[in-house]
TORKOL-4160 file (C-alpha; in steps of 0.2 Angstrom, whole numbers, padded with zeros to 4 digits, m for minus):
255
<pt num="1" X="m0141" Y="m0087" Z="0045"/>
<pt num="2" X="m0125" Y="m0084" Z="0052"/>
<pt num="3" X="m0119" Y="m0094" Z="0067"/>
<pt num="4" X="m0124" Y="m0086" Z="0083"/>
<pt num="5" X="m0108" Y="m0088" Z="0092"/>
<pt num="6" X="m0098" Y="m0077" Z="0077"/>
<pt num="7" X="m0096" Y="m0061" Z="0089"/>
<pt num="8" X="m0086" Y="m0072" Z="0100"/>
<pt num="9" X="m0077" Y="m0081" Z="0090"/>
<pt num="10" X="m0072" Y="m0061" Z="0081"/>
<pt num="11" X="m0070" Y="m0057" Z="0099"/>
<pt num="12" X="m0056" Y="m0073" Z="0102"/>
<pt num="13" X="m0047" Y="m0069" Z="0084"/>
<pt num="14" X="m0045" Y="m0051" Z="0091"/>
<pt num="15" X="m0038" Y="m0057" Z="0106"/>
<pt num="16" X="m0052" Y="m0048" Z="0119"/>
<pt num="17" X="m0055" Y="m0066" Z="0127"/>
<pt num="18" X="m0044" Y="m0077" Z="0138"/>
<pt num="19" X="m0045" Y="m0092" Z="0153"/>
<pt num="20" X="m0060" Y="m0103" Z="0148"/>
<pt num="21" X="m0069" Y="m0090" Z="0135"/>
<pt num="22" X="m0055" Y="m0091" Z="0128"/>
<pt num="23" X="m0053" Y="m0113" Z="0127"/>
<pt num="24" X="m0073" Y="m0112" Z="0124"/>
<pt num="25" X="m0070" Y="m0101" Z="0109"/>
<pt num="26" X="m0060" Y="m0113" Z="0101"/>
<pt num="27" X="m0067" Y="m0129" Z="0106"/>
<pt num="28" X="m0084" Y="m0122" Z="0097"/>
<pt num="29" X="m0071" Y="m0115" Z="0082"/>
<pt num="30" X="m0066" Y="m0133" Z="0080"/>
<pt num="31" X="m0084" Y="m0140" Z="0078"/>
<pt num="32" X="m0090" Y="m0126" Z="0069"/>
<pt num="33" X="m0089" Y="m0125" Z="0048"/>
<pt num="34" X="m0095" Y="m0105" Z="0048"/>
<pt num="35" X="m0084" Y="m0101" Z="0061"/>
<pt num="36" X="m0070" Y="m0111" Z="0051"/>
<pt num="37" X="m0073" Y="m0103" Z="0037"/>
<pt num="38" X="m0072" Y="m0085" Z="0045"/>
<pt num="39" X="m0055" Y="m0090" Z="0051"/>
<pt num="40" X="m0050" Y="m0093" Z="0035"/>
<pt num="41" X="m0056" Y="m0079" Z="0028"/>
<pt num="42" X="m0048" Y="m0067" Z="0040"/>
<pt num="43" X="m0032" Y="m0078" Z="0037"/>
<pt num="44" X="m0034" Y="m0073" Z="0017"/>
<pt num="45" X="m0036" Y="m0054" Z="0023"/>
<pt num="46" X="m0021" Y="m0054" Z="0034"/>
<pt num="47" X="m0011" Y="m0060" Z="0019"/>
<pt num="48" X="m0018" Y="m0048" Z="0008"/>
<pt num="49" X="m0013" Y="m0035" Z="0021"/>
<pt num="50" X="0004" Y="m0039" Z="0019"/>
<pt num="51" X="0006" Y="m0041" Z="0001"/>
<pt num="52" X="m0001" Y="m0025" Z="m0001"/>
<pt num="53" X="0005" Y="m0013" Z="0012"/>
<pt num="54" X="0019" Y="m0003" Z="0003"/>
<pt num="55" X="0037" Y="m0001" Z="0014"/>
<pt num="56" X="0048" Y="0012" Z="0014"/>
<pt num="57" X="0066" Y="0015" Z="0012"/>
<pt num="58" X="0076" Y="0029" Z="0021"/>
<pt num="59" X="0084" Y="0041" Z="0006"/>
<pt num="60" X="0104" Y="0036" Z="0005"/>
<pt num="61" X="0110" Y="0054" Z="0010"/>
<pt num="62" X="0100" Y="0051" Z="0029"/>
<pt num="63" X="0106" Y="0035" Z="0028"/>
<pt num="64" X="0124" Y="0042" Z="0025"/>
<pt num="65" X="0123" Y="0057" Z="0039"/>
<pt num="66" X="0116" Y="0042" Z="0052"/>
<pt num="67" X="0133" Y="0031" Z="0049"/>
<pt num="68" X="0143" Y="0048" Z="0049"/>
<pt num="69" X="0136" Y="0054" Z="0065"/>
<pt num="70" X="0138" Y="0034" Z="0071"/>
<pt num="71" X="0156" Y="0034" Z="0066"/>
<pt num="72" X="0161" Y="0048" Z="0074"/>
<pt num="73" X="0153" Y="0042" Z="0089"/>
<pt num="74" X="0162" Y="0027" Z="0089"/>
<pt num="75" X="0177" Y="0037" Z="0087"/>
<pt num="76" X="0177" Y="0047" Z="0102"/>
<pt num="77" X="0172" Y="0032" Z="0114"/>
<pt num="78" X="0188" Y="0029" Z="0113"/>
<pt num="79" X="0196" Y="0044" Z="0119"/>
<pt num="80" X="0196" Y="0049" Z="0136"/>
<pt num="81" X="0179" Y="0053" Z="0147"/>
<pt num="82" X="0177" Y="0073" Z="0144"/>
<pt num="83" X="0186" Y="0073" Z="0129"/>
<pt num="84" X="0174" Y="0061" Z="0122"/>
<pt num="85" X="0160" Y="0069" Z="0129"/>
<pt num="86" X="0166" Y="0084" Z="0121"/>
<pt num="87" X="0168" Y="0076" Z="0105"/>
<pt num="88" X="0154" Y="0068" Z="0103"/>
<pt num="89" X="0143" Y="0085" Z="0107"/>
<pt num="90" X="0153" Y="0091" Z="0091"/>
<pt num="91" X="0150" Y="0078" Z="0079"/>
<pt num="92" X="0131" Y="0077" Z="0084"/>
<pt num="93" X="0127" Y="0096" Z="0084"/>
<pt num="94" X="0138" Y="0100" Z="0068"/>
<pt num="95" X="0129" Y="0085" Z="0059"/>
<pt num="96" X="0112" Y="0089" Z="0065"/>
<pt num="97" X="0111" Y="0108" Z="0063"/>
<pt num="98" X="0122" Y="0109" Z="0044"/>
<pt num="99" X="0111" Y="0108" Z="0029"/>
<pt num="100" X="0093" Y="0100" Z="0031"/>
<pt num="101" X="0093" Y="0107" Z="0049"/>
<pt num="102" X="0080" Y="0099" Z="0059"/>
<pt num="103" X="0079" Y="0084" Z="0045"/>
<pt num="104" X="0097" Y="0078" Z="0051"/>
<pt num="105" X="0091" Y="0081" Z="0070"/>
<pt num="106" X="0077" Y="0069" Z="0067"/>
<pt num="107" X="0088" Y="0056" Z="0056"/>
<pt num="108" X="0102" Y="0056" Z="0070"/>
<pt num="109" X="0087" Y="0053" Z="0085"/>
<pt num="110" X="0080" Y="0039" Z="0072"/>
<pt num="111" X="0095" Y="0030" Z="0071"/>
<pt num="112" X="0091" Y="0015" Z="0080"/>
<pt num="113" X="0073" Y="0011" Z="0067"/>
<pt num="114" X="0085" Y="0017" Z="0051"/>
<pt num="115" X="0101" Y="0007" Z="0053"/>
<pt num="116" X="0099" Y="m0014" Z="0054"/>
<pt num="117" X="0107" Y="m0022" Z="0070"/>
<pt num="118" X="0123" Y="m0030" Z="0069"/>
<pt num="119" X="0122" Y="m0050" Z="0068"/>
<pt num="120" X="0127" Y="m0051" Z="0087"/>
<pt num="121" X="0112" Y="m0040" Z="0094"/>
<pt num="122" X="0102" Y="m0050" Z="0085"/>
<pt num="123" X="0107" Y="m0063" Z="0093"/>
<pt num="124" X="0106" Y="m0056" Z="0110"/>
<pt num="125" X="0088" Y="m0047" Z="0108"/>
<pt num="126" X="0081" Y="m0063" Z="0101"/>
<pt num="127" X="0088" Y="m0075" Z="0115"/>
<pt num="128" X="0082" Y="m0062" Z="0127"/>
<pt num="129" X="0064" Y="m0060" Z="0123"/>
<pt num="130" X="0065" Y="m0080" Z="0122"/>
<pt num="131" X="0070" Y="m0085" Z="0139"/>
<pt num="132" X="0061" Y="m0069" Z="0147"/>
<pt num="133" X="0044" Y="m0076" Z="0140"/>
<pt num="134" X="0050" Y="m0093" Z="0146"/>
<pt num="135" X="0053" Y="m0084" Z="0165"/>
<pt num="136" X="0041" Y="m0068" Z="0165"/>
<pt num="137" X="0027" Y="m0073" Z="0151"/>
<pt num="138" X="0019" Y="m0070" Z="0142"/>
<pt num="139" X="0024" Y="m0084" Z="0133"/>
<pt num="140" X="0007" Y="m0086" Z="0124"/>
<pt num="141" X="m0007" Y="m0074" Z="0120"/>
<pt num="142" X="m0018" Y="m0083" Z="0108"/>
<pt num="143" X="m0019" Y="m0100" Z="0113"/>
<pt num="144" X="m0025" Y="m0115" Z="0098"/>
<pt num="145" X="m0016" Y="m0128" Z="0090"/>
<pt num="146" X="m0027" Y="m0122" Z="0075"/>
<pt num="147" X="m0017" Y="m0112" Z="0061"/>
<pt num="148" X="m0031" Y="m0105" Z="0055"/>
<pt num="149" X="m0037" Y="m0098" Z="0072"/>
<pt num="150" X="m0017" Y="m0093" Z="0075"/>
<pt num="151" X="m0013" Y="m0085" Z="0060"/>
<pt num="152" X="m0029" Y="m0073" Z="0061"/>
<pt num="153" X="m0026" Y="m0066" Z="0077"/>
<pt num="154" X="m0012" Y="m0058" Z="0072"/>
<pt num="155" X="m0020" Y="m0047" Z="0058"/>
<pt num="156" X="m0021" Y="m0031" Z="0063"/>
<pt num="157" X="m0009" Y="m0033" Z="0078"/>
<pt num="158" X="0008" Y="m0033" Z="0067"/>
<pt num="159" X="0010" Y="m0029" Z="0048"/>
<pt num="160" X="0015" Y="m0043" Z="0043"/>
<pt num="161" X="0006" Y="m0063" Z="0040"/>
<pt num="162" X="0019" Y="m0076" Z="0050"/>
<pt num="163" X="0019" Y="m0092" Z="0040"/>
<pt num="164" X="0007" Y="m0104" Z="0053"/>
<pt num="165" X="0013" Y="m0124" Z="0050"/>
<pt num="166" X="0002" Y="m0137" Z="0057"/>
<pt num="167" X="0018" Y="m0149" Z="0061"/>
<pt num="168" X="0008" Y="m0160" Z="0075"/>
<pt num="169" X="0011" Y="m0175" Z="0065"/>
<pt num="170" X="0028" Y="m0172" Z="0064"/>
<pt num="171" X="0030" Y="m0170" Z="0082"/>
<pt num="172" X="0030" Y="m0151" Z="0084"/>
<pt num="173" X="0012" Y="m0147" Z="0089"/>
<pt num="174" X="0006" Y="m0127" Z="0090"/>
<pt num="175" X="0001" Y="m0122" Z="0102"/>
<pt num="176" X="m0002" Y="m0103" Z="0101"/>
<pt num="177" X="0008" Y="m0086" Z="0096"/>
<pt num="178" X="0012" Y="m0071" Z="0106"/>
<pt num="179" X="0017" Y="m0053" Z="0100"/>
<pt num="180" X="0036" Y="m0047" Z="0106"/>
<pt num="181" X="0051" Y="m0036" Z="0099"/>
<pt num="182" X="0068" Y="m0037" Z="0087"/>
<pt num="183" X="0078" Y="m0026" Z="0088"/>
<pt num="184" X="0065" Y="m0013" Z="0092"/>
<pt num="185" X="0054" Y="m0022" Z="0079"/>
<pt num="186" X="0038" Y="m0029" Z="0082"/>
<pt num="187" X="0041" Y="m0048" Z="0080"/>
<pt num="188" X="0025" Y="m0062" Z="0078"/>
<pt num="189" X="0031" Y="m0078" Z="0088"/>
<pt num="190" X="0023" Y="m0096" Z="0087"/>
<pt num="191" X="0025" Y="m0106" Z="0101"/>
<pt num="192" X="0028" Y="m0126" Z="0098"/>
<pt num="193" X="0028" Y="m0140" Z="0110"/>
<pt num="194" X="0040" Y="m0157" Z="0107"/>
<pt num="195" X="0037" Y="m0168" Z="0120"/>
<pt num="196" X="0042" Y="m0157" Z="0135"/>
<pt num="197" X="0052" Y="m0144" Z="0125"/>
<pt num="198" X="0046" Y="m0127" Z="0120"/>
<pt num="199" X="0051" Y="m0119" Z="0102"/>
<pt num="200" X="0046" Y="m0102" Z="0097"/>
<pt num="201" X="0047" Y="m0096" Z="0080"/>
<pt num="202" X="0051" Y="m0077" Z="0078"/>
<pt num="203" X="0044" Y="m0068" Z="0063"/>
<pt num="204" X="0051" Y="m0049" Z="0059"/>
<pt num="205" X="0050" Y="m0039" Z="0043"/>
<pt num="206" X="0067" Y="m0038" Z="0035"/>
<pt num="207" X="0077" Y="m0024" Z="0037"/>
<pt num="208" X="0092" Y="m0029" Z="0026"/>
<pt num="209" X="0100" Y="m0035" Z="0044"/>
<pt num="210" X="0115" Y="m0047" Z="0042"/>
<pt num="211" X="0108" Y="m0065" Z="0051"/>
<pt num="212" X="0117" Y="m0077" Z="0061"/>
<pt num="213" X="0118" Y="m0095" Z="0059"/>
<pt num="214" X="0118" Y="m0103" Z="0076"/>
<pt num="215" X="0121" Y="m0097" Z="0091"/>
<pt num="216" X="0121" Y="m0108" Z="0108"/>
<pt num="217" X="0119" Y="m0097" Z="0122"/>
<pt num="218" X="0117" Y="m0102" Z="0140"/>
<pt num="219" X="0108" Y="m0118" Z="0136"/>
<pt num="220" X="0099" Y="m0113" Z="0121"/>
<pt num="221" X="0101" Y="m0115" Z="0105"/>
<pt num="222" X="0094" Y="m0100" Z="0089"/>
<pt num="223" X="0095" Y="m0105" Z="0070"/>
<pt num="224" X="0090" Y="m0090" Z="0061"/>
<pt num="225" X="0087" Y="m0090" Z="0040"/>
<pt num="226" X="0078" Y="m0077" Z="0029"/>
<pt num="227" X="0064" Y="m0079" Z="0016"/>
<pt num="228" X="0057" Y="m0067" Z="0005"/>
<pt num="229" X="0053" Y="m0051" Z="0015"/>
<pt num="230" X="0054" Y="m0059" Z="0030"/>
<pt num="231" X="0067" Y="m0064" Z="0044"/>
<pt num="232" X="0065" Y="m0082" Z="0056"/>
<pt num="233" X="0072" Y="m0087" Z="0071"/>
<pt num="234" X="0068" Y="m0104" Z="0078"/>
<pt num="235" X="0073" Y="m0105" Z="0099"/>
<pt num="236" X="0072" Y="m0119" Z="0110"/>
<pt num="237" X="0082" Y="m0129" Z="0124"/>
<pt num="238" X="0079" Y="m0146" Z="0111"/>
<pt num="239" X="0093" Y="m0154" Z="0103"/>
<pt num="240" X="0105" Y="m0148" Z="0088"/>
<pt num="241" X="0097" Y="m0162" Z="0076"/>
<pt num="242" X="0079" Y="m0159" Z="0082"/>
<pt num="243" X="0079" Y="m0140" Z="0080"/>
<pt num="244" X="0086" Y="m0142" Z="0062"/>
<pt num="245" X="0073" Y="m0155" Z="0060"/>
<pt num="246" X="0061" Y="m0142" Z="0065"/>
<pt num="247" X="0067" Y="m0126" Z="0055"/>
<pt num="248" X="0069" Y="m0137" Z="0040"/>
<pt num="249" X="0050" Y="m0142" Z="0043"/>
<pt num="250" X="0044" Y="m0123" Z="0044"/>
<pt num="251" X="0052" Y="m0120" Z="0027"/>
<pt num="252" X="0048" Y="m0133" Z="0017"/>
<pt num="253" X="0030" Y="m0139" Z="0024"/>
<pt num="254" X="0016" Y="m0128" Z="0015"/>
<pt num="255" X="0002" Y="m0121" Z="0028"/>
């Protein structure tokens, strides 16, 4: 027989549940080998999902009309107000309406999804989000210190399965993961406490975006790396040595 509570504990992983159903859920999770088990499995599903979702690429001739259009753009800023104005209704309706017609109308208005940000709006977006979860929230939406609980929940919410590291013992504990935004891109974050410090780990699909490094902006301090088809960025107020420490844990540690 299954266990009774397995509705809820589906309802929890799917996020439909909060407050102290919510804290229930996964203090009956914890003590529960079924329920455990289920986690697990939907774990396995959601990395399953992601191995096997195909992506596509934009063909090079949109790609090239885009960074044409963008160019010229860029271009007329610089001239003055009408004249710009001028020239940039120019460049946009002679790009748009030559050849492939509405195609190029819809590759320019796409723009944004088809070209990668630079480094620098990277940057800005991913510190953003961070502080404005800190300020606003939400800063978590599935709250567990259990990766396997974590990890599940963000199967069919984002297509793609964020790398969930149980790093209490290291002094990072987990203690939930929330849903926000890169550069226009849905972005899985993992939220880690160390000692009164809060890190969150953004997780975004790869776009072919250039990374920063390190960036230090007011206060906080981003490291961001690539790995396989993904893209990281570890966030938090916490010391140079301690978030490196951290990052360095998140790559190497296995789940």
């Amino acid at each position: 027989m299954p266990c009774a509570k397995m509705p809820s504990t589906q309802a929890y992983l799917d996020g439909e549940v909060d407050g102290a159903d919510a804290a229930a859920s996964e203090r009956h999770i914890a003590d529960c080998p079924e329920c455990q088990a289920f986690c697990a499995d939907a774990a396995d599903l959601s990395d399953a999902i992601r191995t096997t979702v195909p992506r596509y690429a934009a063909p090079a001739q949109l790609k090239l009309r885009v960074r044409q259009a963008l160019a010229a753009e860029d271009h007329a800023r610089s001239a003055p107000p009408v004249a710009a104005r001028r020239a940039i209704r120019r460049s946009f309706w002679r790009g748009t309406l030559s050849g492939a017609g509405a195609m190029a109308l819809a590759a320019s208005l796409a723009a944004v999804a088809i070209l990668p940000p630079s480094a620098d709006s990277l940057a800005d977006q991913v510190m953003d989000a961070h502080t404005r979860a800190l300020m606003r929230g939400p800063l978590i939406q599935v709250a567990s210190s259990d990766h396997h609980t974590v990890k599940p929940w963000f199967a069919g919410r984002i297509a793609l399965s964020p790398p969930v590291k149980d790093l209490a013992d290291q002094g990072f504990k987990l203690t939930g993961g929330r849903l926000d935004k890169v550069a226009g891109a849905p972005a899985a974050v993992l939220v880690y406490q160390h000692g009164r410090h809060r890190l969150d780990l953004f997780v975004w699909a790869d776009r072919g975006s250039s990374l920063p490094t390190t960036v230090v902006r007011h206060g906080y301090r981003a490291m961001y790396w690539k790995s396989g088809d993904l893209d990281f960025a570890a966030v938090s107020d916490v010391a140079a040595p301690e978030l490196a420490s951290f990052v360095q844990l998140v790559r190497a540690e296995p789940e």
